[in-house]
mmCIF file of the N, C-alpha and C atoms, coordinates in Angstrom:
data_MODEL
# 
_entry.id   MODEL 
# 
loop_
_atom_site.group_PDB 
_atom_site.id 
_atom_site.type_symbol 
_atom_site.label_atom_id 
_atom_site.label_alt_id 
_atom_site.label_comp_id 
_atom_site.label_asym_id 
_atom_site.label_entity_id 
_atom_site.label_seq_id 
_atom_site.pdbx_PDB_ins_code 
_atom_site.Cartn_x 
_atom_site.Cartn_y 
_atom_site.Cartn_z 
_atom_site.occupancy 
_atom_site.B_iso_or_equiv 
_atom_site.pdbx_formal_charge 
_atom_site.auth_seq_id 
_atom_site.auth_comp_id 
_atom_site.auth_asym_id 
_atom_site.auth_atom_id 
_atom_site.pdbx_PDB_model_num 
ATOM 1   N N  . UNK A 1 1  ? -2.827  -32.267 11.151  1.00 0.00 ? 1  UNK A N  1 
ATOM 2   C CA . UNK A 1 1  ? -2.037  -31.736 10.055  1.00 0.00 ? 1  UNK A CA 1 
ATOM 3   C C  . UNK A 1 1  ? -0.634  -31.412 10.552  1.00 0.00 ? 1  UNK A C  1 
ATOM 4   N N  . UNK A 1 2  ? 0.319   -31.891 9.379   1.00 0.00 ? 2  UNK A N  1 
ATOM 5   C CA . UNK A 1 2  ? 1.942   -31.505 9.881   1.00 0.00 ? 2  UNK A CA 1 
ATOM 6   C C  . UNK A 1 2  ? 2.440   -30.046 9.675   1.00 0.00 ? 2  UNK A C  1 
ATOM 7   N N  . UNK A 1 3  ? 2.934   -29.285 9.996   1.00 0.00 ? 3  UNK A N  1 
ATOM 8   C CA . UNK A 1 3  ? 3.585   -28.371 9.265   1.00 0.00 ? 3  UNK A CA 1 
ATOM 9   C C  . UNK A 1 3  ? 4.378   -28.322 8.385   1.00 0.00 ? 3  UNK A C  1 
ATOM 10  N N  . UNK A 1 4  ? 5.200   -27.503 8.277   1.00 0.00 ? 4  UNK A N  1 
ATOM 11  C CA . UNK A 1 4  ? 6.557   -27.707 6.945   1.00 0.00 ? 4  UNK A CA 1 
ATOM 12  C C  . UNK A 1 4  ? 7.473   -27.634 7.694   1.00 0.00 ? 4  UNK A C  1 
ATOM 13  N N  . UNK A 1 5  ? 8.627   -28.717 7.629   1.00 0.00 ? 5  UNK A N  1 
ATOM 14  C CA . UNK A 1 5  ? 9.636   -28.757 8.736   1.00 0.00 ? 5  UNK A CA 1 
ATOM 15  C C  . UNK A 1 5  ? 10.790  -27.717 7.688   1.00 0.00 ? 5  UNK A C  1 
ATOM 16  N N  . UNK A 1 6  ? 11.994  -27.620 8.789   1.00 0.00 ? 6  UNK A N  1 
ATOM 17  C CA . UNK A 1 6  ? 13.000  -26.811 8.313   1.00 0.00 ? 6  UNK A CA 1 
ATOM 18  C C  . UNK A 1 6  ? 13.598  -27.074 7.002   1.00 0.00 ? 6  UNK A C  1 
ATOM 19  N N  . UNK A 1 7  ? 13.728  -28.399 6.646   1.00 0.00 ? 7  UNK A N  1 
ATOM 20  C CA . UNK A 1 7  ? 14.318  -28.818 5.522   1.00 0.00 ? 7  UNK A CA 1 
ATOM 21  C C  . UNK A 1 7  ? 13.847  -28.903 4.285   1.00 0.00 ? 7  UNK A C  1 
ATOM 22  N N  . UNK A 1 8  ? 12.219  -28.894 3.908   1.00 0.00 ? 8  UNK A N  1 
ATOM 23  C CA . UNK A 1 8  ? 11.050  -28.984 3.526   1.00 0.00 ? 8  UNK A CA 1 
ATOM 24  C C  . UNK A 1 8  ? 11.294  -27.366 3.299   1.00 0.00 ? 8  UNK A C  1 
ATOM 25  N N  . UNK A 1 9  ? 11.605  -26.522 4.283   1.00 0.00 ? 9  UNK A N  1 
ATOM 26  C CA . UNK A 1 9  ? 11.804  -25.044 3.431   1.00 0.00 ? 9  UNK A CA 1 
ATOM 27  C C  . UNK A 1 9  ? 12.849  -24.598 2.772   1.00 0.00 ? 9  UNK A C  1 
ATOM 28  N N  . UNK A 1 10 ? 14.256  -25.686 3.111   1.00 0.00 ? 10 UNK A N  1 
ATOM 29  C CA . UNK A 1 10 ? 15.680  -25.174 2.800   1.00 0.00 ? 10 UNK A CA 1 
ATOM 30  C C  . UNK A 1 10 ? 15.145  -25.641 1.388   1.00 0.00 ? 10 UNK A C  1 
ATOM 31  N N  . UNK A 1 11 ? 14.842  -27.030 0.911   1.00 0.00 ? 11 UNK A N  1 
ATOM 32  C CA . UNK A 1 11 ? 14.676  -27.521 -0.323  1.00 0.00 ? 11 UNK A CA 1 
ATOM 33  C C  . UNK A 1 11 ? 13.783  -26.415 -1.608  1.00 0.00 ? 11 UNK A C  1 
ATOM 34  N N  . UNK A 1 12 ? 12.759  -26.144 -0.536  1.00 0.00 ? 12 UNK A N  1 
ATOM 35  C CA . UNK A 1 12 ? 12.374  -25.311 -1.319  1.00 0.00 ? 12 UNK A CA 1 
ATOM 36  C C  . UNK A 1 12 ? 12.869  -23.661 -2.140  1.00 0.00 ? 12 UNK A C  1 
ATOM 37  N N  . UNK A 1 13 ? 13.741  -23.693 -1.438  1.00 0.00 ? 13 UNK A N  1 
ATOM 38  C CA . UNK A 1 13 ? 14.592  -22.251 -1.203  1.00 0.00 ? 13 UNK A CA 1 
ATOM 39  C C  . UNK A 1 13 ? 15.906  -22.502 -2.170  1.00 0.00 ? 13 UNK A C  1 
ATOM 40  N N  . UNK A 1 14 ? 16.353  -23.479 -2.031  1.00 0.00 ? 14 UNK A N  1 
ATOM 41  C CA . UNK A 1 14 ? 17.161  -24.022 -3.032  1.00 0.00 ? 14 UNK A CA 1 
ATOM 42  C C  . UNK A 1 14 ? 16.178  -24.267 -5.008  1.00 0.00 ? 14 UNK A C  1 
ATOM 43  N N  . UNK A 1 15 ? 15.223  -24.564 -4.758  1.00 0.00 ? 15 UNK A N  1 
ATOM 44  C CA . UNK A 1 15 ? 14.467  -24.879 -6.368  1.00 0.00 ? 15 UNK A CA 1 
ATOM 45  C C  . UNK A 1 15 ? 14.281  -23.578 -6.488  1.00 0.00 ? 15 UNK A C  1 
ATOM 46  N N  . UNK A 1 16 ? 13.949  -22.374 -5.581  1.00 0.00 ? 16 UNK A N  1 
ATOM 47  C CA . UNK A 1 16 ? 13.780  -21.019 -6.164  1.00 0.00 ? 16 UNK A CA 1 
ATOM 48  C C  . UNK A 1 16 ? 14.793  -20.536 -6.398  1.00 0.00 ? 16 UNK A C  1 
ATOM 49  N N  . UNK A 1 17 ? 15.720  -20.787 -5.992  1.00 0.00 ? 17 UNK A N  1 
ATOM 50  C CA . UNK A 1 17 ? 17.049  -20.203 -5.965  1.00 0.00 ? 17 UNK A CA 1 
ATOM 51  C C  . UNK A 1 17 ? 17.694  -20.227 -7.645  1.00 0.00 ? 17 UNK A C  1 
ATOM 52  N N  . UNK A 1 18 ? 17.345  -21.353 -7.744  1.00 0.00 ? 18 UNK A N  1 
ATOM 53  C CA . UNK A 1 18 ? 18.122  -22.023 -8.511  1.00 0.00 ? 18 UNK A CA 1 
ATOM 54  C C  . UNK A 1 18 ? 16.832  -21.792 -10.298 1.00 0.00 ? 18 UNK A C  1 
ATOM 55  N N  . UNK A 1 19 ? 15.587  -21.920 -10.175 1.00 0.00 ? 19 UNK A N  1 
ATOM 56  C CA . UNK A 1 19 ? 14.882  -21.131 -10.959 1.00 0.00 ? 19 UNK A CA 1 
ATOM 57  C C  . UNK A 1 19 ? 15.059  -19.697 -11.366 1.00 0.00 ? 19 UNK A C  1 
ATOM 58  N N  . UNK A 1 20 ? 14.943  -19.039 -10.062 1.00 0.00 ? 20 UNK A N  1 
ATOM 59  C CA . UNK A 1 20 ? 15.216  -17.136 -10.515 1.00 0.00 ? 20 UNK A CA 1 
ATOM 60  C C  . UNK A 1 20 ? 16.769  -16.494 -10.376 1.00 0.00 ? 20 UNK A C  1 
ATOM 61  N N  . UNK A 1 21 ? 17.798  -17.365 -9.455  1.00 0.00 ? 21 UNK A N  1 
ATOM 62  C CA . UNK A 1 21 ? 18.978  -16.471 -9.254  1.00 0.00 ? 21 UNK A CA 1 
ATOM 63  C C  . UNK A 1 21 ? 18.616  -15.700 -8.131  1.00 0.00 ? 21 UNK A C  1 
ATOM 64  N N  . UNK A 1 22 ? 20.084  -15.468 -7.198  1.00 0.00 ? 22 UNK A N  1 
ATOM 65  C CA . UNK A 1 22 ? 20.104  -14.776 -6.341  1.00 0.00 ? 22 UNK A CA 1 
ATOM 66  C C  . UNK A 1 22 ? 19.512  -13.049 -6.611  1.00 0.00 ? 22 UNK A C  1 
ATOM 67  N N  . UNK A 1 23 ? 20.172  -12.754 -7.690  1.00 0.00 ? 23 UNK A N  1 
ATOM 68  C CA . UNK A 1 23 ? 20.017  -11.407 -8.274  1.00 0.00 ? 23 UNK A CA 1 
ATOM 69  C C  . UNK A 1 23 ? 18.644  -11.189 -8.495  1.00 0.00 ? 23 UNK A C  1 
ATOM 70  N N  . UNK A 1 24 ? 17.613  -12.010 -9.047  1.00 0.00 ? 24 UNK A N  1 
ATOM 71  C CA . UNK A 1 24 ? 16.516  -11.636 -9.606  1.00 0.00 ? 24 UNK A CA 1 
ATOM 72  C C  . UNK A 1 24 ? 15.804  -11.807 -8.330  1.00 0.00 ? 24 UNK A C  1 
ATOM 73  N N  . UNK A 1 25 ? 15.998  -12.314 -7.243  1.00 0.00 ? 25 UNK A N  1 
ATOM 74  C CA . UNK A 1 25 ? 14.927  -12.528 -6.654  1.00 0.00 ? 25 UNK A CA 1 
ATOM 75  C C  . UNK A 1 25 ? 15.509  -11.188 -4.999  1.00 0.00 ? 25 UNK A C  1 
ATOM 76  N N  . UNK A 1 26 ? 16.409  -10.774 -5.237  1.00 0.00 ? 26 UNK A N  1 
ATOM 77  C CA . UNK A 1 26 ? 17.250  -9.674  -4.775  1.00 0.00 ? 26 UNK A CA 1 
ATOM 78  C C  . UNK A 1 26 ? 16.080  -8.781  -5.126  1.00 0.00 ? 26 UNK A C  1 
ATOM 79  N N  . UNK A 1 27 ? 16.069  -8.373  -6.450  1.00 0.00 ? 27 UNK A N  1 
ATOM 80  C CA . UNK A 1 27 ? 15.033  -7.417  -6.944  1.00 0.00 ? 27 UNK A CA 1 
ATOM 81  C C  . UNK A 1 27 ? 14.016  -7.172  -6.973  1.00 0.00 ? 27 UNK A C  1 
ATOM 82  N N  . UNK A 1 28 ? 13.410  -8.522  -7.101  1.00 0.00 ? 28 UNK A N  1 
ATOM 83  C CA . UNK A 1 28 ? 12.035  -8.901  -6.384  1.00 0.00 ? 28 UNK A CA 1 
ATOM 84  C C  . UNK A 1 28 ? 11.922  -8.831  -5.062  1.00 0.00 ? 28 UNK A C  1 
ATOM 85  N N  . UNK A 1 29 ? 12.649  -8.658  -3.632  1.00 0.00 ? 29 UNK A N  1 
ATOM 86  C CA . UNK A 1 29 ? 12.280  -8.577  -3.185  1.00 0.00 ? 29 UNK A CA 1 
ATOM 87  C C  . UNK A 1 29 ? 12.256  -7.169  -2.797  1.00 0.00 ? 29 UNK A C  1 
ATOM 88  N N  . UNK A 1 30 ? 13.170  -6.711  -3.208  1.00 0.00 ? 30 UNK A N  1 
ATOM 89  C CA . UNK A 1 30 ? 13.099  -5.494  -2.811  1.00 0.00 ? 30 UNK A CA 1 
ATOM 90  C C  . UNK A 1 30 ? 11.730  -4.408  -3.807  1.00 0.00 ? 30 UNK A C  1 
ATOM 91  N N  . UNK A 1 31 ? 11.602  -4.592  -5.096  1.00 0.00 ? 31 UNK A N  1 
ATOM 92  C CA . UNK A 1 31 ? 9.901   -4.075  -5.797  1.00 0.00 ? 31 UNK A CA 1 
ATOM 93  C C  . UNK A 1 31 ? 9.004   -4.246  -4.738  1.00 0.00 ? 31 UNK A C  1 
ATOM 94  N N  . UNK A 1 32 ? 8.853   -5.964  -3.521  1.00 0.00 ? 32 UNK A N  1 
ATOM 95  C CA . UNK A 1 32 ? 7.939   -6.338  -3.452  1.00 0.00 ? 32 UNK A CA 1 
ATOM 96  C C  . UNK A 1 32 ? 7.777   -5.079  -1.839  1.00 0.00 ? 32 UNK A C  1 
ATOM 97  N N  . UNK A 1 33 ? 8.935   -5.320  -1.049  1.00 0.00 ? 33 UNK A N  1 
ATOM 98  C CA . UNK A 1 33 ? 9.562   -3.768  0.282   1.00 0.00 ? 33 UNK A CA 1 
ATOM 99  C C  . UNK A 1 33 ? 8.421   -2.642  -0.168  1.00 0.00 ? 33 UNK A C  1 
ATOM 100 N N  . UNK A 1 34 ? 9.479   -2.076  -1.513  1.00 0.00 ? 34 UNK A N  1 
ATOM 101 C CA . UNK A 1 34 ? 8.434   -0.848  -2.033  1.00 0.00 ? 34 UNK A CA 1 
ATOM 102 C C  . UNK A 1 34 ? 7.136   -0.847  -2.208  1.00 0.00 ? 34 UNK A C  1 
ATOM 103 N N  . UNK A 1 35 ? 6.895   -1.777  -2.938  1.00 0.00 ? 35 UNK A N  1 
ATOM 104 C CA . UNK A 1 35 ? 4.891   -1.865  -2.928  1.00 0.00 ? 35 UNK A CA 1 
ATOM 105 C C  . UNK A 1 35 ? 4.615   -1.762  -1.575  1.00 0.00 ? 35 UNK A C  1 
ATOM 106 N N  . UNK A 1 36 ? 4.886   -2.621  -1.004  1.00 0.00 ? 36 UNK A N  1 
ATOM 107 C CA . UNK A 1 36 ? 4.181   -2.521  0.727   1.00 0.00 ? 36 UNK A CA 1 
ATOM 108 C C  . UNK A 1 36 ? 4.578   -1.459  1.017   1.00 0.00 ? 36 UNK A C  1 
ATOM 109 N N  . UNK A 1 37 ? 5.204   -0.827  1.399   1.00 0.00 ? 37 UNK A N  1 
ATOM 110 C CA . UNK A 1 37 ? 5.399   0.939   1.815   1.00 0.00 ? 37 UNK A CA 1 
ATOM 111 C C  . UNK A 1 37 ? 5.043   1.632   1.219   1.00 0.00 ? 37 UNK A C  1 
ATOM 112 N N  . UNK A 1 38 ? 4.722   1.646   0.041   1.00 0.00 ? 38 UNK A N  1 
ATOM 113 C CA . UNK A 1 38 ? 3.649   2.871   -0.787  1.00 0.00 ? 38 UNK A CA 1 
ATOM 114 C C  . UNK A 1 38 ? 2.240   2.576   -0.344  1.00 0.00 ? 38 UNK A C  1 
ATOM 115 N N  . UNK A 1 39 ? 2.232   1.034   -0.192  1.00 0.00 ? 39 UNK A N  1 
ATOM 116 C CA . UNK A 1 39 ? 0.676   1.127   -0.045  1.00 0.00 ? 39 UNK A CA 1 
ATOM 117 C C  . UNK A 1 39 ? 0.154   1.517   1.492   1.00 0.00 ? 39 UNK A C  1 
ATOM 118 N N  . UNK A 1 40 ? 1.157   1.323   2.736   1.00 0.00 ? 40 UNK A N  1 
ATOM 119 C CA . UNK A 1 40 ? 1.273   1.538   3.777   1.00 0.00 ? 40 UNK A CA 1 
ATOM 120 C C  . UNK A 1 40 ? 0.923   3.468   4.313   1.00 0.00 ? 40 UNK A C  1 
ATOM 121 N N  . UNK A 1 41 ? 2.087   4.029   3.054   1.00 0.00 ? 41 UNK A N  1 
ATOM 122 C CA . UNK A 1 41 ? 1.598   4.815   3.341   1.00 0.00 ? 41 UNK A CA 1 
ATOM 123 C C  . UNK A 1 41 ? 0.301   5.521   2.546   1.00 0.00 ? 41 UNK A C  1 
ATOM 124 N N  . UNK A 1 42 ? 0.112   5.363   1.522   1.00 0.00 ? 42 UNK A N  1 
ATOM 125 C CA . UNK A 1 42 ? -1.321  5.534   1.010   1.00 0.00 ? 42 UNK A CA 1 
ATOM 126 C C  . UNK A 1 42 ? -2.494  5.386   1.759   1.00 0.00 ? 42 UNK A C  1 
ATOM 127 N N  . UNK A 1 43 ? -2.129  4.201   2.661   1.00 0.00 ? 43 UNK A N  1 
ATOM 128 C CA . UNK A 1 43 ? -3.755  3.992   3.435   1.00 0.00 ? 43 UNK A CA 1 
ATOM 129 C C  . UNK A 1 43 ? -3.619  4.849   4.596   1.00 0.00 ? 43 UNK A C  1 
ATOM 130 N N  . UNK A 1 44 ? -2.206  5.607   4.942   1.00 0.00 ? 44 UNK A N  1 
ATOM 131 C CA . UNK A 1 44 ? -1.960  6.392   6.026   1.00 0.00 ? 44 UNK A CA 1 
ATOM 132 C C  . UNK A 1 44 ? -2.969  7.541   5.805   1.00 0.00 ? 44 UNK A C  1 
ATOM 133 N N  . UNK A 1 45 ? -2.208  8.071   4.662   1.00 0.00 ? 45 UNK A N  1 
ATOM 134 C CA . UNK A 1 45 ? -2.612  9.656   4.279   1.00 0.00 ? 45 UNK A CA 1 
ATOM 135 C C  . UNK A 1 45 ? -4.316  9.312   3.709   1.00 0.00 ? 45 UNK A C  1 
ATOM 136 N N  . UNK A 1 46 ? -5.058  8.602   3.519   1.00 0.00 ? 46 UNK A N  1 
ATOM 137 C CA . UNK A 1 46 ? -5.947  7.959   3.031   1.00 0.00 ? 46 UNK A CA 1 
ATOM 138 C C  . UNK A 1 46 ? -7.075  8.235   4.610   1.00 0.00 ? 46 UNK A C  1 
ATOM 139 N N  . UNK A 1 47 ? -6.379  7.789   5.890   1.00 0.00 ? 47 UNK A N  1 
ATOM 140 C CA . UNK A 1 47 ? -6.948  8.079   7.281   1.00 0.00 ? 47 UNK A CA 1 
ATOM 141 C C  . UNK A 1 47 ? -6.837  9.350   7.902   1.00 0.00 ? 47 UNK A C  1 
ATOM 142 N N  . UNK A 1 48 ? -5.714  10.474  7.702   1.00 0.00 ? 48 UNK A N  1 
ATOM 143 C CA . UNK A 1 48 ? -5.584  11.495  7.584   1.00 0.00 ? 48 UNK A CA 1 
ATOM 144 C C  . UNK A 1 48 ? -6.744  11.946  6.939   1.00 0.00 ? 48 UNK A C  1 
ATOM 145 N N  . UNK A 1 49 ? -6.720  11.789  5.576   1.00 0.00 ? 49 UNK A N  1 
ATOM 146 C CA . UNK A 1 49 ? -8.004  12.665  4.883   1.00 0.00 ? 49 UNK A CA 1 
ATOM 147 C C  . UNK A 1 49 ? -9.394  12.483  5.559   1.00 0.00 ? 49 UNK A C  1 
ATOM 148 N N  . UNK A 1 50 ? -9.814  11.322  5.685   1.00 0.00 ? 50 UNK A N  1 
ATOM 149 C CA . UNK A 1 50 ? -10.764 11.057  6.478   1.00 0.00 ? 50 UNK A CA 1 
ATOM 150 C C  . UNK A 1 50 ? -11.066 11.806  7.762   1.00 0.00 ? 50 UNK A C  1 
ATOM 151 N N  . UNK A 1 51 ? -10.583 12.280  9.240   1.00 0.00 ? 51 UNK A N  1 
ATOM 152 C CA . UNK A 1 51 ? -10.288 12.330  9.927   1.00 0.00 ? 51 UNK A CA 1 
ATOM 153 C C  . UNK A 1 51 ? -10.614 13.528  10.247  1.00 0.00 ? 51 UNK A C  1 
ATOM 154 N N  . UNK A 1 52 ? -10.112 14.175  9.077   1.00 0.00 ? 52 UNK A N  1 
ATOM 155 C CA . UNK A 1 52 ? -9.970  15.791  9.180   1.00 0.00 ? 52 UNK A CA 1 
ATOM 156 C C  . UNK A 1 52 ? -10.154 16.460  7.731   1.00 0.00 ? 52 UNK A C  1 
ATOM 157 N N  . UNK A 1 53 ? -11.777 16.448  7.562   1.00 0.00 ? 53 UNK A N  1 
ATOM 158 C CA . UNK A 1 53 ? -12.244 17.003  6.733   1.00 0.00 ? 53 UNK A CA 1 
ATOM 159 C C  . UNK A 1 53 ? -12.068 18.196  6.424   1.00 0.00 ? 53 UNK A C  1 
ATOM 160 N N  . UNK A 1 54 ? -12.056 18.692  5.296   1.00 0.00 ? 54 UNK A N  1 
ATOM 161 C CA . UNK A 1 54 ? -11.849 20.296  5.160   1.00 0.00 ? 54 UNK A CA 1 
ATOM 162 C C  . UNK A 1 54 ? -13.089 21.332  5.029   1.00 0.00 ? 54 UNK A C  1 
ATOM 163 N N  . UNK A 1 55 ? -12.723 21.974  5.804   1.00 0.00 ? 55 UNK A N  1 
ATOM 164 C CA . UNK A 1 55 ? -13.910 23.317  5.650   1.00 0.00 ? 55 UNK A CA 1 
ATOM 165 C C  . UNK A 1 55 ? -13.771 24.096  4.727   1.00 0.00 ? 55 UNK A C  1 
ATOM 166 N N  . UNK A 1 56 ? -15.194 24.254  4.090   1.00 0.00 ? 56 UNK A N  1 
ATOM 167 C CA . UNK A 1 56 ? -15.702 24.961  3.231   1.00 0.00 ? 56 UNK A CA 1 
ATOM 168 C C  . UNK A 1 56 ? -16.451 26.196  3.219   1.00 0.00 ? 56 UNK A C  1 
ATOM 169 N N  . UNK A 1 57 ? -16.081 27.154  3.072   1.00 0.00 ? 57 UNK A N  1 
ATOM 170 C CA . UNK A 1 57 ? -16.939 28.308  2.844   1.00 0.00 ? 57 UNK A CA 1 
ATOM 171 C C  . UNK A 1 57 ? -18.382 28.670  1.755   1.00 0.00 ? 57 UNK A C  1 
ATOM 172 N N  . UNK A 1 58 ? -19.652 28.288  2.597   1.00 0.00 ? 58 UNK A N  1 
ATOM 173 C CA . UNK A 1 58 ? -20.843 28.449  1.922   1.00 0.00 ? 58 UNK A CA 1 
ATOM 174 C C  . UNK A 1 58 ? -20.850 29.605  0.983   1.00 0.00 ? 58 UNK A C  1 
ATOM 175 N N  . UNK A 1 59 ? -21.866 29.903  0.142   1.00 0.00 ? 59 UNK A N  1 
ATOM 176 C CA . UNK A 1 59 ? -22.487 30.770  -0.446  1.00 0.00 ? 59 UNK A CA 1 
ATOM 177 C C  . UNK A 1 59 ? -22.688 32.034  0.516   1.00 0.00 ? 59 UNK A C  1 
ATOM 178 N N  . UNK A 1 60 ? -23.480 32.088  1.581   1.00 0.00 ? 60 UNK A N  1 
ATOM 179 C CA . UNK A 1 60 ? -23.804 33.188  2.425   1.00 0.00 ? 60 UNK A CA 1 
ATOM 180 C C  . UNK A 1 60 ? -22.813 33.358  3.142   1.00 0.00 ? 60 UNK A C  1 
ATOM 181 N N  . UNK A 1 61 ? -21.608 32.561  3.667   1.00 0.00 ? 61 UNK A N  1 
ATOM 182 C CA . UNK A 1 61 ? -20.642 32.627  4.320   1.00 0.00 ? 61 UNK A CA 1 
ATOM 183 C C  . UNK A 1 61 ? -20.636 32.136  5.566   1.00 0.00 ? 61 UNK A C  1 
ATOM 184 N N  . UNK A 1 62 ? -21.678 30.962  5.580   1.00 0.00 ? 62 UNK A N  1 
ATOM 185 C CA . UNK A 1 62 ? -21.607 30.117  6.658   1.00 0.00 ? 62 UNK A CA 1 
ATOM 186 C C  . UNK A 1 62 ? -20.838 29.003  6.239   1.00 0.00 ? 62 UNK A C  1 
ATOM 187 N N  . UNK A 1 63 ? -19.921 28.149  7.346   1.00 0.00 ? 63 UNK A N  1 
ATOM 188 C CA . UNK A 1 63 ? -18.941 27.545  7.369   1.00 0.00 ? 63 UNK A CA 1 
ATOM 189 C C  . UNK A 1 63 ? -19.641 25.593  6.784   1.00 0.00 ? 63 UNK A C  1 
ATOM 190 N N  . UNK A 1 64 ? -19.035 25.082  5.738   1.00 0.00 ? 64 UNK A N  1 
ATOM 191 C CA . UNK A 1 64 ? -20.238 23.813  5.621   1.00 0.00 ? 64 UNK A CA 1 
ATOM 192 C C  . UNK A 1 64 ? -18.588 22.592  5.912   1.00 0.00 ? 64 UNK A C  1 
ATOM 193 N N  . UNK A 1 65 ? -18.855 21.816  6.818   1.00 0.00 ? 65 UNK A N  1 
ATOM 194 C CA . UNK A 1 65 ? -17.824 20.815  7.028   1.00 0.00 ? 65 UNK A CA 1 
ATOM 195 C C  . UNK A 1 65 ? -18.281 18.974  6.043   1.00 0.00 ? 65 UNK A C  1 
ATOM 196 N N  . UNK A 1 66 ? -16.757 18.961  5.378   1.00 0.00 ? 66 UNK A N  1 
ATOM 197 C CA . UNK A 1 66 ? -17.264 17.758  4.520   1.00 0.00 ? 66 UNK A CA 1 
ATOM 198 C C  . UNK A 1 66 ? -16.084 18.142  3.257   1.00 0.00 ? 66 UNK A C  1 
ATOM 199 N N  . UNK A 1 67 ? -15.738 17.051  2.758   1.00 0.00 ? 67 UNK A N  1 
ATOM 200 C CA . UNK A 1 67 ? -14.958 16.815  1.594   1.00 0.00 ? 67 UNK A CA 1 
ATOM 201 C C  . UNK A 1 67 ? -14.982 17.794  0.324   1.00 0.00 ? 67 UNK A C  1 
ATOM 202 N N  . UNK A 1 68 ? -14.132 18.406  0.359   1.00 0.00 ? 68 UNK A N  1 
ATOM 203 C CA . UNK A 1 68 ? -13.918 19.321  -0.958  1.00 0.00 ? 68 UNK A CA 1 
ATOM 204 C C  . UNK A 1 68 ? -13.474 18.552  -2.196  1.00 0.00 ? 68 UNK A C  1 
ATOM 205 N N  . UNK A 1 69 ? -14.254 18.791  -3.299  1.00 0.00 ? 69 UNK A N  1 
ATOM 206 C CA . UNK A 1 69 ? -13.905 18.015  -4.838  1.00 0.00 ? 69 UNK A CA 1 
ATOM 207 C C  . UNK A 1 69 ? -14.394 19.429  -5.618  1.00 0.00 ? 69 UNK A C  1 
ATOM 208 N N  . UNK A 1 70 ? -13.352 19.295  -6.561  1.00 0.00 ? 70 UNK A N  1 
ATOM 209 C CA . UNK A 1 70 ? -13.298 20.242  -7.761  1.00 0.00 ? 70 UNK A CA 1 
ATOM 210 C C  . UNK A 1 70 ? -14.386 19.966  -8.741  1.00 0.00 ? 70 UNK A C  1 
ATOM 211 N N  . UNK A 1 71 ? -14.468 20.811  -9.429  1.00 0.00 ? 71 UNK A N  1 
ATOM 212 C CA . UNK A 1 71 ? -15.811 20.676  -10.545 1.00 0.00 ? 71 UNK A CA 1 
ATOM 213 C C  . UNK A 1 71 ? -15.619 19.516  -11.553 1.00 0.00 ? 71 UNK A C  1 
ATOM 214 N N  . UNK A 1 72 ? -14.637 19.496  -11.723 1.00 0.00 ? 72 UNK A N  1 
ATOM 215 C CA . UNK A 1 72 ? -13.911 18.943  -13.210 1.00 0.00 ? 72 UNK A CA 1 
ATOM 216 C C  . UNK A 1 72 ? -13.674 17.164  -12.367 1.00 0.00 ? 72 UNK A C  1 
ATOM 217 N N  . UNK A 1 73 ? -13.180 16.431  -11.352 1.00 0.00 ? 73 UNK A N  1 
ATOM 218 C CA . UNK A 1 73 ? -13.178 15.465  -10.586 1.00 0.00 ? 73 UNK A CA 1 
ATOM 219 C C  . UNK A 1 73 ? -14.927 14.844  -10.411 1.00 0.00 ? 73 UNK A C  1 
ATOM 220 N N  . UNK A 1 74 ? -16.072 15.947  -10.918 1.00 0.00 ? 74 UNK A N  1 
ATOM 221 C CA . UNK A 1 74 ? -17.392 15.205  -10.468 1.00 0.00 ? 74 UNK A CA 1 
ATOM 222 C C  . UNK A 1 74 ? -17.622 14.547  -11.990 1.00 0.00 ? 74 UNK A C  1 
ATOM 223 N N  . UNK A 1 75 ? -17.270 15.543  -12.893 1.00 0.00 ? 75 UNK A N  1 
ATOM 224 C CA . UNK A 1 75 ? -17.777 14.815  -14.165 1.00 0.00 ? 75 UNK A CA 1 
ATOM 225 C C  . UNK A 1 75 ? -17.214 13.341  -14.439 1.00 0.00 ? 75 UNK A C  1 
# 
């Protein structure tokens, strides 16, 4: 199998170009920056939570380790 040579990508870069505009695809790329860094950090703070569960204070006042959820989040 061949790859895609250099010119084979300029051509192609030129039909997009020339479909969306410099401007629109300016914007697009930059929406596309932001998605990946929100989701980057989402899966951050996502391993954080994991990691370091929060302690809970039992009924008798023994300490129970494991994920805290509100009443209203189970229904």
């Amino acid at each position: 199998m061949m790859g895609i040579s250099i010119w084979q990508l300029l051509i192609i870069l030129a039909i997009v170009l020339i479909l969306f505009g410099a401007k629109r695809l300016r914007t697009l790329g930059s929406d596309l920056g932001t998605a990946v860094k929100g989701f980057k950090n989402a899966v951050q703070e996502g391993e954080k939570a994991d990691a370091a569960p929060e302690k809970l204070e039992g009924k008798e006042g023994q300490t129970i380790e494991g994920e805290a959820t509100r009443e209203k989040d189970k229904a």
